[in-house]
Backbone as a ProteinNet text record, in pm:
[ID]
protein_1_A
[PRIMARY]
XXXXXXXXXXXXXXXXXXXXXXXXXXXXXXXXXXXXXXXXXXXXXXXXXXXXXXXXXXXXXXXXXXXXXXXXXXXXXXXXXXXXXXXXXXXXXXXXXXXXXXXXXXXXXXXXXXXXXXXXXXXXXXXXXXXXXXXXXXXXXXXXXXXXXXXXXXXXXXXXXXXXXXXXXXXXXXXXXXXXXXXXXXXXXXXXXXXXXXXXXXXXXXXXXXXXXXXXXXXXXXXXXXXXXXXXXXXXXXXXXXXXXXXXXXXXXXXXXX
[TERTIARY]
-316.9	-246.4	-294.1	-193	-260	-179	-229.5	-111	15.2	63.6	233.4	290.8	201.8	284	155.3	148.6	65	172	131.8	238.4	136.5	139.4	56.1	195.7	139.3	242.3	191.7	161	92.8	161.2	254.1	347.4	420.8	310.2	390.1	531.2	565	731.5	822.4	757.3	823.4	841.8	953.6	901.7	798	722.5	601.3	569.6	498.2	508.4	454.4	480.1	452.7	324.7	228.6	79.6	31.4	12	-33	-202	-318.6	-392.8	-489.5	-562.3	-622.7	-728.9	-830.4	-928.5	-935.5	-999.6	-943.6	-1094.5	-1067.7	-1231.2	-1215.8	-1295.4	-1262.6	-1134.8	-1097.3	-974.4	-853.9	-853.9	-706	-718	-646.9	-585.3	-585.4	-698.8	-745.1	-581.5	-534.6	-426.6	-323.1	-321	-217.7	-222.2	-121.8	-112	-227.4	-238.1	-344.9	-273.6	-129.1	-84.6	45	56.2	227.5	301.3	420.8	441.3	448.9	438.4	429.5	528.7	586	698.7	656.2	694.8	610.9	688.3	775.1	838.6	768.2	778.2	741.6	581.9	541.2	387	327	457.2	444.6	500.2	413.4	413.6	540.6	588.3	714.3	713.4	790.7	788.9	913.3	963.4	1124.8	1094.8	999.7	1001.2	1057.4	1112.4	1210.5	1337.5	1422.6	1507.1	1604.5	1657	1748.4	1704.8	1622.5	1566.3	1496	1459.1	1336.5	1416	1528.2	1523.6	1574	1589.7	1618.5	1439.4	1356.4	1255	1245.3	1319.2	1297.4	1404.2	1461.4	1538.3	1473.7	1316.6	1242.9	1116.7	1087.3	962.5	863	744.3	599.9	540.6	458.9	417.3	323.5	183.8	19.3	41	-22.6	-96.5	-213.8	-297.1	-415.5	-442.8	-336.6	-308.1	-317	-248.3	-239.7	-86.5	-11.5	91.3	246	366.2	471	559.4	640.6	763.5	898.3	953.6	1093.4	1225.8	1317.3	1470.6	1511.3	1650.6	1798.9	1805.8	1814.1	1859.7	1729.5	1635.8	1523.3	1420.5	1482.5	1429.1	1285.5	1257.9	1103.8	1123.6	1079.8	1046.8	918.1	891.7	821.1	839.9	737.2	796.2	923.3	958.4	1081.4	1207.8	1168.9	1260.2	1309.2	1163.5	1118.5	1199.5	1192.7	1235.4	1388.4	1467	1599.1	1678.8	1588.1	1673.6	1701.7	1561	1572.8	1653.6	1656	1694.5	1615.1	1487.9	1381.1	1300.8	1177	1077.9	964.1	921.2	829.3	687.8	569.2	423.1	384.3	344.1	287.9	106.7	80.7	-66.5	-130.8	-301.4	-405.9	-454	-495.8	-572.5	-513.9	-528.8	-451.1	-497.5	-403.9	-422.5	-521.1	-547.1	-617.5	-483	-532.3	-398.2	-280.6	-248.1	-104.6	-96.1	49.6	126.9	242.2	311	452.5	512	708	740.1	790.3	802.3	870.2	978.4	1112.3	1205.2	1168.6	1218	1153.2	1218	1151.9	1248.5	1335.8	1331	1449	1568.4	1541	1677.6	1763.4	1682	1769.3	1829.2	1754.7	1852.8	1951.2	1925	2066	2135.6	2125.1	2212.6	2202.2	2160	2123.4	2100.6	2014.8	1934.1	2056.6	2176.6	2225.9	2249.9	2206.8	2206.9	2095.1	2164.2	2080.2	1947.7	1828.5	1731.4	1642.9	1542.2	1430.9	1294.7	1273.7	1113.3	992	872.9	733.6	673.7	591.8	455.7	350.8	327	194.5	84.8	-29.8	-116.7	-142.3	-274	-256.2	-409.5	-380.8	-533.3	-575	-536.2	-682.3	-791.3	-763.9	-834.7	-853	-803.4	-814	-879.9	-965	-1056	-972.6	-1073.4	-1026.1	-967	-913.6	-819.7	-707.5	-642.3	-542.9	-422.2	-325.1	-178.5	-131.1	-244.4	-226	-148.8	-69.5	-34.1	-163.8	-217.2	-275.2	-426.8	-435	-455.2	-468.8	-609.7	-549.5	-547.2	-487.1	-378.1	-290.9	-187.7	-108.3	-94.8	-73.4	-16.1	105.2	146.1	275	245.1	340.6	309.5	521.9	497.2	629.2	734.6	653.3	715.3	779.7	744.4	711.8	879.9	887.4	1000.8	1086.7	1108.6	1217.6	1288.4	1305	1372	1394.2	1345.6	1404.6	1299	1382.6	1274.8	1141.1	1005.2	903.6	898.5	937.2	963.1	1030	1084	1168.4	1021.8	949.7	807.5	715	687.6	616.2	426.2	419.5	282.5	233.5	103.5	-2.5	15.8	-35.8	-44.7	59	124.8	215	159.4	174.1	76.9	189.1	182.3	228.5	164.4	253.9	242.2	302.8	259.3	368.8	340.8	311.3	299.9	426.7	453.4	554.5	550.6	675.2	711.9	615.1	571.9	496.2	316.5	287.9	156.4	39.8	79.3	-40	-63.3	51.4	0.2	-123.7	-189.7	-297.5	-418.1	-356.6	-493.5	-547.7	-489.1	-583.5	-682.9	-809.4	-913.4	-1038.6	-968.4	-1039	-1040.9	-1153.7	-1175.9	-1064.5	-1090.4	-936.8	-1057.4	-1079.2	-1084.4	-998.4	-990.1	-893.7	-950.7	-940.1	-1004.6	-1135.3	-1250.1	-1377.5	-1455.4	-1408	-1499.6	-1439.9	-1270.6	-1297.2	-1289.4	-1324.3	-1328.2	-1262.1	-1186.9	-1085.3	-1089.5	-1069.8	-1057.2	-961.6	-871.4	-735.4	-742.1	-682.7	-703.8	-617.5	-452.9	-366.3	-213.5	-165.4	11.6	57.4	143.7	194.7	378.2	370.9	496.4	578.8	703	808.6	913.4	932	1004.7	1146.9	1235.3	1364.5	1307.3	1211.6	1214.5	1244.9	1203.1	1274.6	1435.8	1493.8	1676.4	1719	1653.1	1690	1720.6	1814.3	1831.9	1711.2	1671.2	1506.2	1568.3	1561	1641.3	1805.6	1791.3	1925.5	1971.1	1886.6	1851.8	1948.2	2094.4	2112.9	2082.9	2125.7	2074.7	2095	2003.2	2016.7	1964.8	2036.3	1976.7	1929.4	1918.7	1857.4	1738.4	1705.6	1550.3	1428.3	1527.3	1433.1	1520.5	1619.1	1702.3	1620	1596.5	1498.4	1401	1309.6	1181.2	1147.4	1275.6	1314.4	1366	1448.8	1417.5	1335.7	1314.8	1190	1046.2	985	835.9	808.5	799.7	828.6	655.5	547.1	390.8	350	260	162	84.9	92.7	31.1	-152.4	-119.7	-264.3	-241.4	-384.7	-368.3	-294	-177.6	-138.2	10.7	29.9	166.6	303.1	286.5	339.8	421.3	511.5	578.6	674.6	623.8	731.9	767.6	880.4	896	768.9	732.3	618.4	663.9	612.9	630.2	501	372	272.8	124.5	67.2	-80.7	-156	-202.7	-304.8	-450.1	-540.9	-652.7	-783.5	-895.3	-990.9	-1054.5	-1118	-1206.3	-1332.7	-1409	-1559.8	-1609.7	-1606.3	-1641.7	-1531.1	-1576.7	-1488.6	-1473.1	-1382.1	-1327.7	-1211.1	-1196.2	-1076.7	-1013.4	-836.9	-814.5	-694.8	-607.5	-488.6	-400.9	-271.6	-193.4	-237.7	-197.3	-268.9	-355	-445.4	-578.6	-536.2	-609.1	-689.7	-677.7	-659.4	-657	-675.2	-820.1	-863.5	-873.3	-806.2	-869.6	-946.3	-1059.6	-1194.2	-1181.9
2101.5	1977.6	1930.4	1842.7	1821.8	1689.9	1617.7	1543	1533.8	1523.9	1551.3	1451.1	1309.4	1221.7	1112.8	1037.5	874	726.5	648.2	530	418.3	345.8	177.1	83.1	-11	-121.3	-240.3	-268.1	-415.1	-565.3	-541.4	-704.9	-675.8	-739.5	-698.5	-748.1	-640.1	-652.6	-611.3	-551.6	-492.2	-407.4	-300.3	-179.8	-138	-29.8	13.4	126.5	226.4	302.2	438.1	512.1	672.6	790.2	749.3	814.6	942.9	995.5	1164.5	1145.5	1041.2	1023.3	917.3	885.7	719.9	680.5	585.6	544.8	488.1	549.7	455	440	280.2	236.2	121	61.9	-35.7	-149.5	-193.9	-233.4	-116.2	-3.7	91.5	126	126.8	184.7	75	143.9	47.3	-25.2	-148.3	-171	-252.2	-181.7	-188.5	-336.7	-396.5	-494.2	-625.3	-634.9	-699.4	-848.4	-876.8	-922.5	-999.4	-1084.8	-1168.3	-1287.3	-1314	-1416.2	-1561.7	-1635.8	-1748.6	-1829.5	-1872.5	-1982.5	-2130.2	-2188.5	-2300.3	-2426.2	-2414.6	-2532.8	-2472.8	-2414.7	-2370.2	-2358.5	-2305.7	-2226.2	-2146.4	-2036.6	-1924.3	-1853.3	-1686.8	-1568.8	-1529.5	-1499.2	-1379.5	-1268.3	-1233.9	-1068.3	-1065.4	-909.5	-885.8	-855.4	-874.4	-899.7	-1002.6	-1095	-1208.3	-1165.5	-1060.8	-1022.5	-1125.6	-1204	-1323.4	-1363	-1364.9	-1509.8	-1425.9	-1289.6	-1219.4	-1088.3	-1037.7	-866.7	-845.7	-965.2	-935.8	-894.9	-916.8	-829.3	-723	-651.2	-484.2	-463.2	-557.5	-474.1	-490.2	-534.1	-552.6	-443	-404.2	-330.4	-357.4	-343.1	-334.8	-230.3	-292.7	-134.3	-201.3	-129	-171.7	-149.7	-206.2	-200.3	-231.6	-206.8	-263.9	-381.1	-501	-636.6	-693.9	-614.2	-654.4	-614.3	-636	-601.3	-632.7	-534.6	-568.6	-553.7	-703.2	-651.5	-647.6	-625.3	-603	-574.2	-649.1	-600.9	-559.3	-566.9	-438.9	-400.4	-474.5	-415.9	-349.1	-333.2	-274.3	-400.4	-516.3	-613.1	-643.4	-707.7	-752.2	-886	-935.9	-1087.6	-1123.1	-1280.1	-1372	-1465.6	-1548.1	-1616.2	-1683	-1755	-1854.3	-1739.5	-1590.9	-1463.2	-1440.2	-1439.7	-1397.5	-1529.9	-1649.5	-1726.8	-1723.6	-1753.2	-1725.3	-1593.1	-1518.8	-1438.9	-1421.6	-1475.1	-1525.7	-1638.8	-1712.3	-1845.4	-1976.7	-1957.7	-2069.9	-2068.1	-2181.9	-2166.1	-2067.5	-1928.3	-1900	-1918.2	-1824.8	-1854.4	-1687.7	-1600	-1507.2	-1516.2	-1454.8	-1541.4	-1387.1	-1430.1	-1267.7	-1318.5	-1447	-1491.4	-1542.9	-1492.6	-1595.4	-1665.6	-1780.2	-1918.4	-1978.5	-2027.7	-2041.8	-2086.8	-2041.9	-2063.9	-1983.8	-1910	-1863.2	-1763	-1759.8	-1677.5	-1631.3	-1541.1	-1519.5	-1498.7	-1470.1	-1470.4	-1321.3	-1281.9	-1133.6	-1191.4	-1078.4	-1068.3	-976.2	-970.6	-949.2	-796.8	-706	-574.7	-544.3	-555.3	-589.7	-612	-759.8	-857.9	-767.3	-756.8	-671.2	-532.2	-428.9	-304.9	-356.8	-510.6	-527.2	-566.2	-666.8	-786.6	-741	-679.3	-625.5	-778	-672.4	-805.8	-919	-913.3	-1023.7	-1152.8	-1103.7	-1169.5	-1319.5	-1399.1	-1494.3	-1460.9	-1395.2	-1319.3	-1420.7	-1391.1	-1504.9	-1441.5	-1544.2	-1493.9	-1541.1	-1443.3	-1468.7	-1492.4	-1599.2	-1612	-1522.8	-1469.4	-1391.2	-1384.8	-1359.1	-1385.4	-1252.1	-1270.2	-1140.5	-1084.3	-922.8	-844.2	-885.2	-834.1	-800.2	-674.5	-595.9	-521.6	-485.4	-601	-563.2	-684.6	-612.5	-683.9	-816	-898.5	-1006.5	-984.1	-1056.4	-1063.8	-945.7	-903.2	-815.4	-906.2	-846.9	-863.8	-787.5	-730.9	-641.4	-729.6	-699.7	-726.5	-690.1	-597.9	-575.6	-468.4	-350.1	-267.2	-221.1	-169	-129.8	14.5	116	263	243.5	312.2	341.9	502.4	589.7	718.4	768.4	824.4	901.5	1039.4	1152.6	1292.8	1330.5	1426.2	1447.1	1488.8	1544.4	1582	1460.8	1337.9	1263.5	1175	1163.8	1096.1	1198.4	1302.2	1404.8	1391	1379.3	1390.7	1250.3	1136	1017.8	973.1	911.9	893.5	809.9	862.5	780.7	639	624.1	491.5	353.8	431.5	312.6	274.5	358.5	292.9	250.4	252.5	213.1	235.3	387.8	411.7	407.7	464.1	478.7	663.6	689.5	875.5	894.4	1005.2	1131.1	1237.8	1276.8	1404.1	1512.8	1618.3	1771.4	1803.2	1851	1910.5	1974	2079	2240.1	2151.6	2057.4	1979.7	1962.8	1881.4	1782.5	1664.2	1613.7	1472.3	1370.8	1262.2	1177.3	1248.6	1324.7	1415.7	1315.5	1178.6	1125.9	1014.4	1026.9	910.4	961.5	1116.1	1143.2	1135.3	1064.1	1092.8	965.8	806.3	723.2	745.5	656.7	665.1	805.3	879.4	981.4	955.2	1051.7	1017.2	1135.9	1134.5	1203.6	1207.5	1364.7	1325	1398.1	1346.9	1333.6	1388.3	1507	1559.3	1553.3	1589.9	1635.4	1496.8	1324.6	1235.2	1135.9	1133.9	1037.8	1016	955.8	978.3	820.4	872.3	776.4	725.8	657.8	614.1	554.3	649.8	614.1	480	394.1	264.2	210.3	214.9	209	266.2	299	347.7	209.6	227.7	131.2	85.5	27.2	-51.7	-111.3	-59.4	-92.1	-210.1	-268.9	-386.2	-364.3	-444.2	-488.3	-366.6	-381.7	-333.5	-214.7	-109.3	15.2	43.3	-68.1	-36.3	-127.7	-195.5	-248.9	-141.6	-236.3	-108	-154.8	-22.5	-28.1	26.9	-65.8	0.2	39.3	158.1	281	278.6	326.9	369	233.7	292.2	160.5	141.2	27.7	-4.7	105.6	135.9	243.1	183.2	136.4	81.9	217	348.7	440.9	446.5	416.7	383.8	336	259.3	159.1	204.7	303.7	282.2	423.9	538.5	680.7	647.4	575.5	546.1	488.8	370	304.9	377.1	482.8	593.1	686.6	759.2	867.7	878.7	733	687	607.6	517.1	376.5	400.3	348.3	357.6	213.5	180.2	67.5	92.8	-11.3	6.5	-63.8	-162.4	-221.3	-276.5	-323.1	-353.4	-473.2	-447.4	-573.5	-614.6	-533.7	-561	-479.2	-396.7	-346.6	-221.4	-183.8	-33.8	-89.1	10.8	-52	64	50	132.2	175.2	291	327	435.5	432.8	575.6	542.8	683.8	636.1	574.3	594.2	488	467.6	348.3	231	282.1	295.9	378.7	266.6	247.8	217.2	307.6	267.3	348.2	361.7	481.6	446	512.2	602.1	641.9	661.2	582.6	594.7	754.8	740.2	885.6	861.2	951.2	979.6	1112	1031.7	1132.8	1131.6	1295.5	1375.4	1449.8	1422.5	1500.1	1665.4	1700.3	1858.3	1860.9	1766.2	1755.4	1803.4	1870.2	1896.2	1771.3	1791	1669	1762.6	1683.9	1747.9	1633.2	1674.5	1547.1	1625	1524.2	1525.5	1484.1
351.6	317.8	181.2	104.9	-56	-60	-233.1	-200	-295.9	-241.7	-339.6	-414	-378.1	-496.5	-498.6	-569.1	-556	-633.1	-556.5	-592.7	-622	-722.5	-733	-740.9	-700.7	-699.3	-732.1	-853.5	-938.2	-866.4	-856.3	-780.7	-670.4	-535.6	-427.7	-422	-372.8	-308.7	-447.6	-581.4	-670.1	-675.9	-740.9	-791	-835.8	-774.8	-849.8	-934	-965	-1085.8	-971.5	-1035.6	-937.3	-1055.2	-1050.8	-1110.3	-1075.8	-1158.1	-1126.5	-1118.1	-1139	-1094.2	-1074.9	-991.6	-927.1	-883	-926	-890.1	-793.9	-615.4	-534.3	-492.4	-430	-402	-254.9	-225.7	-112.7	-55	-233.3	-249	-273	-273.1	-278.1	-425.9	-464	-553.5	-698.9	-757.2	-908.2	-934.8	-941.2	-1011.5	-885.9	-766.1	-639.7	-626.8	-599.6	-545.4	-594.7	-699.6	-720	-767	-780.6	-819.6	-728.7	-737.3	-660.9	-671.9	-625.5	-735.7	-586.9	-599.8	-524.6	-541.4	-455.1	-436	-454.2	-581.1	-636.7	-515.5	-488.6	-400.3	-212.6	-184.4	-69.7	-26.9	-144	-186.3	-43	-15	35.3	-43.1	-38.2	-105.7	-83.4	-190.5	-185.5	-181.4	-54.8	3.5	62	9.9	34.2	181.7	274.2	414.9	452.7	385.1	401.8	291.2	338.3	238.1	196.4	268.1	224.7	114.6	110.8	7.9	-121.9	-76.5	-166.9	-219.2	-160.4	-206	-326.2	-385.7	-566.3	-607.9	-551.3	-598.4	-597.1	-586.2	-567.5	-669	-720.9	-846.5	-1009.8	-949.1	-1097.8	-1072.8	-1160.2	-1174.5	-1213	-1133	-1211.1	-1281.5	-1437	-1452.2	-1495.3	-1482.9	-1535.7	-1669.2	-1725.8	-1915.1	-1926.9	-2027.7	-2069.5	-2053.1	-2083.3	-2100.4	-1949.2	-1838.8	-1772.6	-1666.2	-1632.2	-1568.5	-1655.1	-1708	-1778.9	-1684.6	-1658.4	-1552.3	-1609.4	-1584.7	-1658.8	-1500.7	-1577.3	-1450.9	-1455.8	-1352.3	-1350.5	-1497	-1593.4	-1721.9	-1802.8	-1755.3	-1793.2	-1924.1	-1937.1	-2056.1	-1990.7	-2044.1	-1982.8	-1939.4	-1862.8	-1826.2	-1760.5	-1831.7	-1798.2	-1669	-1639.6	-1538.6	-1532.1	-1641.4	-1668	-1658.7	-1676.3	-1636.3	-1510.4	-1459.9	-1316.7	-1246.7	-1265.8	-1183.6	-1217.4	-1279.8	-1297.6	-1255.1	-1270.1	-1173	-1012.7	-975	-850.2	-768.4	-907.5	-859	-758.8	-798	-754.6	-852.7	-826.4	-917.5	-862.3	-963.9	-922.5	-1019.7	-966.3	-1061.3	-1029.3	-1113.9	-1102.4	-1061.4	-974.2	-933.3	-903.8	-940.5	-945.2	-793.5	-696.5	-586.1	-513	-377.5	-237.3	-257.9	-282.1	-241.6	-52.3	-67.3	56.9	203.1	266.9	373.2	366.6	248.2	258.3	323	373.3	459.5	350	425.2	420.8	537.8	517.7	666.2	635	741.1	752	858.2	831.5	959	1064.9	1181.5	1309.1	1321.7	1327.2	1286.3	1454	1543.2	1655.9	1613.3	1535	1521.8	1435.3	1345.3	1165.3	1247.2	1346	1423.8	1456.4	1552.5	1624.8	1558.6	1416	1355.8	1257.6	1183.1	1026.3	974.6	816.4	726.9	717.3	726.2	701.2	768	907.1	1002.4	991	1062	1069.3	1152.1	1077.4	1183.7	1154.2	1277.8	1309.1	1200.1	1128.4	1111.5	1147.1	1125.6	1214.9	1051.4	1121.5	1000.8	983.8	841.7	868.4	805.3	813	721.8	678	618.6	499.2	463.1	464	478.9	588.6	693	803.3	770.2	722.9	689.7	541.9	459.7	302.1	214.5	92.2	76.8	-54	-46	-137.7	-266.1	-322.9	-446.6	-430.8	-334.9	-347.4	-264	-227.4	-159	-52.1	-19.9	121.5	234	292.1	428.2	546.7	513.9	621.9	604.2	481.8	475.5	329.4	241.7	139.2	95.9	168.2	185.7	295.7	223.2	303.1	273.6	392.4	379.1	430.2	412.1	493	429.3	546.9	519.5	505.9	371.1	351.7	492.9	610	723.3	792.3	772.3	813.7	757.4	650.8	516	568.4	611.5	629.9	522.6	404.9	315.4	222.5	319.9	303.6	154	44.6	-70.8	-28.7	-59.1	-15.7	-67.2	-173.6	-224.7	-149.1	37.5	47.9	156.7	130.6	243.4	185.7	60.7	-28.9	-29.8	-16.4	19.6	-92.1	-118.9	-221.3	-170.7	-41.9	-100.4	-35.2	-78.3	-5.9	3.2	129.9	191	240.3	109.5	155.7	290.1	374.6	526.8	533.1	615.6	728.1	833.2	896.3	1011.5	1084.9	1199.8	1255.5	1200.5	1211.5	1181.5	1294.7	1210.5	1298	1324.2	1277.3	1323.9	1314.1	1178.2	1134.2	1251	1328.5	1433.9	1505.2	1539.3	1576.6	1500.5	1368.6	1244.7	1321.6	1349.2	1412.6	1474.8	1394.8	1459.5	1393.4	1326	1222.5	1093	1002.5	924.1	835.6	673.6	592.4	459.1	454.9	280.7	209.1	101.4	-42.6	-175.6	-198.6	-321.9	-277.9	-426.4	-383.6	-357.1	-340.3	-322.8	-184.1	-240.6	-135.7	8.6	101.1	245	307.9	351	473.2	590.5	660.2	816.6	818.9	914	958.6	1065.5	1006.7	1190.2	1213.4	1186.3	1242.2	1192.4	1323	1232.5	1173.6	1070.7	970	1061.8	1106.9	1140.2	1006.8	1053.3	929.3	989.5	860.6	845.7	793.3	735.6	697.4	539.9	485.1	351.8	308.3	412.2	363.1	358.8	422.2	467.9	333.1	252.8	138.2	-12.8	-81	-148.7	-256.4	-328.5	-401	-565.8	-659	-796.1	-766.8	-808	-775.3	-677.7	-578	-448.2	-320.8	-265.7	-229.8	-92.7	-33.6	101.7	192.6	285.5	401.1	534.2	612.4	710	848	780.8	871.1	862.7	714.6	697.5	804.8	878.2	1008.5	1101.6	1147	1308.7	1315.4	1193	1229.6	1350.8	1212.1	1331.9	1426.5	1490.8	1588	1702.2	1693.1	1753.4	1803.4	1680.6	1726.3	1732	1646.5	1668.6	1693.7	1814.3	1863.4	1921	1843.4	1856.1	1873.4	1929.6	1937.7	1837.5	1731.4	1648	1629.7	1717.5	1740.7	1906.5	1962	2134.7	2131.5	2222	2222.8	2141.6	2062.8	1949.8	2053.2	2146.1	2214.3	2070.1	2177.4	2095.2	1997	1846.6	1716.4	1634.6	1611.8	1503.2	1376.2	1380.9	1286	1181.8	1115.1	988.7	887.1	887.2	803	908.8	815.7	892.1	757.4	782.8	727.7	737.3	592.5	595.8	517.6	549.6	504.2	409.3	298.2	243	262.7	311.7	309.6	214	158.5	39.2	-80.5	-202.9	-317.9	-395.5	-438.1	-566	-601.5	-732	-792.1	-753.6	-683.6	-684.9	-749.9	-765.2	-833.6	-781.2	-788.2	-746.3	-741.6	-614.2	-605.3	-505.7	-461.9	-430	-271	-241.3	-101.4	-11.7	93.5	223.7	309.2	405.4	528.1	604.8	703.9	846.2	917.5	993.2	1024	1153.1
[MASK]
++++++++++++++++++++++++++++++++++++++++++++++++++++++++++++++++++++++++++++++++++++++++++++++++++++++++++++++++++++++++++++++++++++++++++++++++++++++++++++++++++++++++++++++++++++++++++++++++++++++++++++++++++++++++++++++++++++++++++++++++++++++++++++++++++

C-alpha cells in the first residue's frame, strides 16, 4: 500500500490544494485547516455542513503562501474579506482561533437521503476537535484517510481527506484499521480511532465537479458503521487518525498497518 495523493485545506469548508509532499505532526498536516471564516452576525463557524446557508464555500479556493493563506473564487480573482462576504451574502471575518464556545450546525445525513440538501432538513449543533489539537478547525480529528478501493472511482476531493491510500484491498477494508496503529513513509506513525461518518458535503457540487447526491446514498448503503459507542450505524467512508509520532511524508511512500 503507498500513498497516491495528499490534500491540505487552509479554510475549512474551502477548496483545498492537492501537495506532492507534507509535514505532518500532532496537529495534521503543517497548513490544514488552520484557518475559518466566522459568521459575524451569528458568531458560529461556517461549514458547508449547513449547505443552505454555506455551500457557496466550496466554490472558492484555498491556497497556502509564505504570507499566509490566498483565496480566490469561481472566477479565479482573489478576495478579501469584504470579497469573501459578498459573495456569500452575510458578514463574514476570516479567523486563525476558536473562539471560545463555538459550534457549527451540520444537516442530519438521514434527512438530506430522504429530502435532499434542499429540503427543509433539521440541524444538530456541534462542537469541534474531540480529538484535535488547539488552533486548528477540525471537526473532530486531525487525518483523515481513505483508500482508493474505498472512493471506487468517486473523486477524493468530494471527501476531503489529507491521505489517499493506493490499495489491491476491498472497499471499506480501513474500517478494520480501527484501533491499530499505520505508518507512513520512513517516520510517521498513526492510530486509527474512528471511521469518518459523512455528511451533506460530499453530494455538494465542489468547483467543476457538480452536485452528486450518490456521494452519501453509496455509503448509506454499503457501509453503514458505528462510528463511536453510542452514535449507532452511519453512513462511513475513510477513518480519523491520531498522530503519535511525527514525519514527512510524499507521495509514493510506503503504508503499513500494524
Amino acid at each position: 500500500m503507498k500513498v497516491a495523493a495528499l490534500y491540505r485545506h487552509p479554510v475549512k469548508s474551502m477548496l483545498g490544494e492537492e501537495i506532492v509532499r507534507a509535514r505532518i505532526d500532532e496537529r495534521g498536516i503543517e497548513g490544514d485547516r488552520r484557518r475559518a471564516l466566522l459568521d459575524v452576525t451569528t458568531g458560529r463557524i461556517a461549514s458547508a455542513k449547513q449547505p443552505r446557508a454555506w455551500r457557496q464555500l466550496l466554490t472558492m479556493s484555498a491556497e497556502t503562501k509564505d504570507d499566509g493563506v490566498r483565496i480566490t473564487g469561481p472566477d479565479g480573482g482573489e478576495l478579501d474579506e469584504a470579497g469573501i462576504s459578498a459573495l456569500l451574502g452575510r458578514p463574514v471575518r476570516l479567523i486563525t482561533e476558536r473562539p471560545a464556545g463555538s459550534v457549527l450546525l451540520r444537516s442530519v445525513p438521514e434527512q438530506v437521503l430522504a429530502d435532499g440538501i434542499e429540503a427543509e432538513v433539521e440541524y444538530t449543533v456541534q462542537d469541534f476537535g474531540k480529538a484535535a489539537a488547539p488552533g486548528s478547525f477540525f471537526d473532530f480529528a486531525p487525518l483523515h484517510l481513505i483508500t482508493t478501493a474505498s472512493l471506487a472511482g468517486t473523486p477524493a476531493v468530494r471527501y476531503r481527506p489529507n491521505l489517499v491510500l493506493e490499495t489491491d484491498g476491498e472497499p471499506f477494508d480501513e474500517n478494520a484499521w480501527v484501533g491499530r496503529e499505520l505508518t507512513v513513509g520512513p517516520d510517521l506513525r498513526l492510530r486509527l480511532i474512528a471511521a469518518s461518518p459523512r455528511c451533506a458535503v460530499p453530494t455538494l457540487a465542489h468547483g467543476e465537479l457538480p452536485a452528486d447526491p450518490e456521494a452519501l446514498r453509496r455509503p448509506a448503503r454499503l457501509n453503514r458503521v458505528e462510528p463511536l459507542p453510542g452514535m449507532g450505524p452511519l453512513p462511513c467512508l475513510g477513518v480519523y487518525a491520531q498522530v503519535l509520532t511525527p514525519g514527512t511524508v510524499e507521495v509514493g511512500d510506503r503504508v503499513e498497518v500494524h
